[in-house]
Structure formats: C-alpha cells, structure tokens
N, C-alpha and C positions, 0 to 999 in steps of 0.2 A: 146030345152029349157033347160033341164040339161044341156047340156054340157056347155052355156050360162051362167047358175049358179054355175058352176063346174069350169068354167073359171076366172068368179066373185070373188068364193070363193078364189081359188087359186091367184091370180092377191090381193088379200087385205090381205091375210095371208105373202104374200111375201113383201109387203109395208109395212106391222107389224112388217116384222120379220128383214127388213132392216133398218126400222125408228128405233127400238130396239138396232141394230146392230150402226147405225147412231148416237144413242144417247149413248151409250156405247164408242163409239171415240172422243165422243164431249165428256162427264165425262172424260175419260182419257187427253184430250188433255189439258182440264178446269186444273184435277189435276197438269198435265206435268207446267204448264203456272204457277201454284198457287206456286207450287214448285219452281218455277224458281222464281219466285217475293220474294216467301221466301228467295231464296240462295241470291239474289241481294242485297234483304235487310241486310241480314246475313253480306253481304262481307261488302256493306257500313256501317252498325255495326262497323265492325271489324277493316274495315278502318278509322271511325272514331274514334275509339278504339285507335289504332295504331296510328291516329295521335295527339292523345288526350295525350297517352303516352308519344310521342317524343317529344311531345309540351312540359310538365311534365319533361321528362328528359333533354331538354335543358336549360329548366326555374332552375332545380336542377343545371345543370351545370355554367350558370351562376351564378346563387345562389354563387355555391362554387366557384368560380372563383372570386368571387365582396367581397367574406366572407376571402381568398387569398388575395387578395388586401389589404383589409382592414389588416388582422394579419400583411402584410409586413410592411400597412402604421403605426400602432401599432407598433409596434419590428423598425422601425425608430424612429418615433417618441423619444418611449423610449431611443434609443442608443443617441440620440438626448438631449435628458431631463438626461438621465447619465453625457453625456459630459458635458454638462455646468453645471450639481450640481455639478461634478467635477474641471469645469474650477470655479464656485463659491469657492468653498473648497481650492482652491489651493491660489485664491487672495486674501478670508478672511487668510488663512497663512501667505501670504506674505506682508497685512495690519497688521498681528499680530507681525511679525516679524519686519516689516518696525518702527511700535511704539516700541518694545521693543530695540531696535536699538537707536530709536529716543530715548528712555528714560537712558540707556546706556549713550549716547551721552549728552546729559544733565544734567546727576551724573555724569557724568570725566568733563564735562565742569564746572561745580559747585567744583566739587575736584579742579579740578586745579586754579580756581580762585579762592580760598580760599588756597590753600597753597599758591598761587601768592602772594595774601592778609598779608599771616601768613609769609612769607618768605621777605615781603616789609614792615610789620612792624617790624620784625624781624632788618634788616638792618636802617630801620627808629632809634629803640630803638638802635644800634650798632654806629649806628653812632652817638647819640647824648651823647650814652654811653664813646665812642671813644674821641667824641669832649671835654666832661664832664675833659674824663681823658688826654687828651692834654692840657685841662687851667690847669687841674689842676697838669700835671709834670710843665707847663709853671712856674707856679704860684709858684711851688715848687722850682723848676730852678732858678728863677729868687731870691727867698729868698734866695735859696743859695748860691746865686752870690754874693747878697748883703752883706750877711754876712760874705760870706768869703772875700769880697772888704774891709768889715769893721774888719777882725778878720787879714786879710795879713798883713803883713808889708809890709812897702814902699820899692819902691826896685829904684835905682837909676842907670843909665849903663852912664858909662864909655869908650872913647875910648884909654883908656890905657892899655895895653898890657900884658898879661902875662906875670911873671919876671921870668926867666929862672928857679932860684933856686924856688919850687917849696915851698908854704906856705904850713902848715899845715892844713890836714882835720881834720875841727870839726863838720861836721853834712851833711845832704841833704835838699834841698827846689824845689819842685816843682821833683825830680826825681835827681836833680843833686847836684852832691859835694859840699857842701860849705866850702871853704878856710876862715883863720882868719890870716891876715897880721900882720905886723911887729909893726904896730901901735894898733891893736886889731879891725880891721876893717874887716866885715864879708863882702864877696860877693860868687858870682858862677860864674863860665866861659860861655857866651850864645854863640848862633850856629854859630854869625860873629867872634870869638875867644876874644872877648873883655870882660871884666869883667864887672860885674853886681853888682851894692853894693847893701845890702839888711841891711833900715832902724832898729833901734835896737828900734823905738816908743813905737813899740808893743811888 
C-alpha cells in the first residue's frame, strides 16, 4: 500500500513538474510568436513607412518636375511677351517714323508748291510786266517813227547817175554823205549807186 502511494505521489509530482515544464514552453513559445507578430508588425510599419516615403518623395518629384515645367513655360512665355513688346516698340518706331516721313513729305510738298505758286506768279507778273513794256517800247517806237516820218525830209531817188566830177560834201543823212550839186540840189548816193535827192521842205 506504500509503495502504491509512493508511486501516486511520485507518478503527480512528475505530471506537476512536466505540466510546469510544459507550461514554461508554451510561455516561451506564446513569447517567441508575440515577438514575431511584433517584428511583422514592425516591418509592415516600416514598410509602409517606406512606402509612405517613396510615395512622398515621388509626389516631391513630380511636384518639382511640373514646378520645372511650369518656370520653362514661364521664362517662354516671357521671352515670348519680350519679343513682341519688342516687335510692338519696333513698329510704333517705324509708325513714328513712317508720320514723320509723311509730314516731311508734306512740308516739301507745301514748299514746293508754293514756290511753284511764287515762281508762276512771279513769271505771271514778268510777263505782263514784259508785255506792259513791249506796248509800251511799241507805243514808243511807233511815236518815234511818226515823228521822225514827220520831222524827215522828203527824199526823192533818182535813177541818175553819179557824175564822175565829184559835188561837194556838205553834211550826212541817215549815216551817209550828202553831196550839194551844181544847181544847189542836196542828195546822197543809195546802195544801187543812184542818187537820192533829199527834199529842202523841212
């Protein structure tokens, strides 16, 4: 009967002390597992850490790449917006210039047709000045015709001949000699060699 109880005792002390041992492997193994779900956790953390950042830094990258973009379309733009306030500046010049051109061009056109003007009434007053003094040598002329018509003597030509023995010079008429004959009768010899008598009226 001891040994019965001896065996007992021994047989639940060894179930005690393996159940103890048994529950000591399960703690550990609980720990081993709890640990491991941690580090799982940890990594998928980390990994989504990781890809939280890459996400982050590509979004940055685009970011600067689209902000890139934009400066070049900026700094076009602008070389864009220079050129033609430039090609503006250049054609208000050449409108400015084109008027002052045009206005140039219309003082020399106004000059010139005014001395045109001043130079046609110029020859307008010339000529009527001109005409003025053409009646009036006419007018003169012709007085003086008249009266020397009326102050000449009468002259009378002759187709008688020079007489050899040459008459006496007593004066000039008209440029040439006048002879006074044997009877006292005044002429001049004209260019067909024939004498000219010149009346003694006057």
């Amino acid at each position: 009967m001891k040994k019965v109880l001896l065996l007992c005792l021994v047989f639940f002390f060894s179930l005690n002390f393996y159940a103890q041992e048994n529950k000591a492997e399960i703690e550990k193994v609980k720990k081993a597992k709890t640990a491991a779900k941690k580090e799982v956790a940890e990594a998928k953390k980390e990994k989504a850490a990781a890809k939280k950042e890459a996400a982050k830094a590509k979004k940055e990258k685009e970011t600067a790449k689209k902000e890139v973009a934009e400066a070049k379309k900026d700094k076009a733009t602008a070389k864009k917006e220079a050129a033609k306030a430039k090609e503006e500046k250049l054609n208000a010049k050449k409108e400015a210039l084109s008027e002052k051109k045009e206005k140039i061009s219309e003082k020399t056109k106004k000059a010139t047709q005014k001395e045109e003007r001043e130079a046609k009434e110029a020859n307008e007053k010339s000529k009527v000045k001109n005409a003025k003094a053409v009646t009036a040598t006419k007018k003169e002329s012709k007085t003086i015709t008249e009266k020397a018509q009326k102050t000449a003597p009468k002259v009378r030509e002759t187709s008688e001949k020079a007489p050899k023995v040459a008459d006496k010079v007593t004066g000039t008429y008209n440029g040439k000699k006048v002879y006074t004959g044997p009877r006292g009768g005044r002429y001049y010899i004209n260019s067909n060699g024939n004498k000219t008598y010149i009346s003694d009226d006057k």
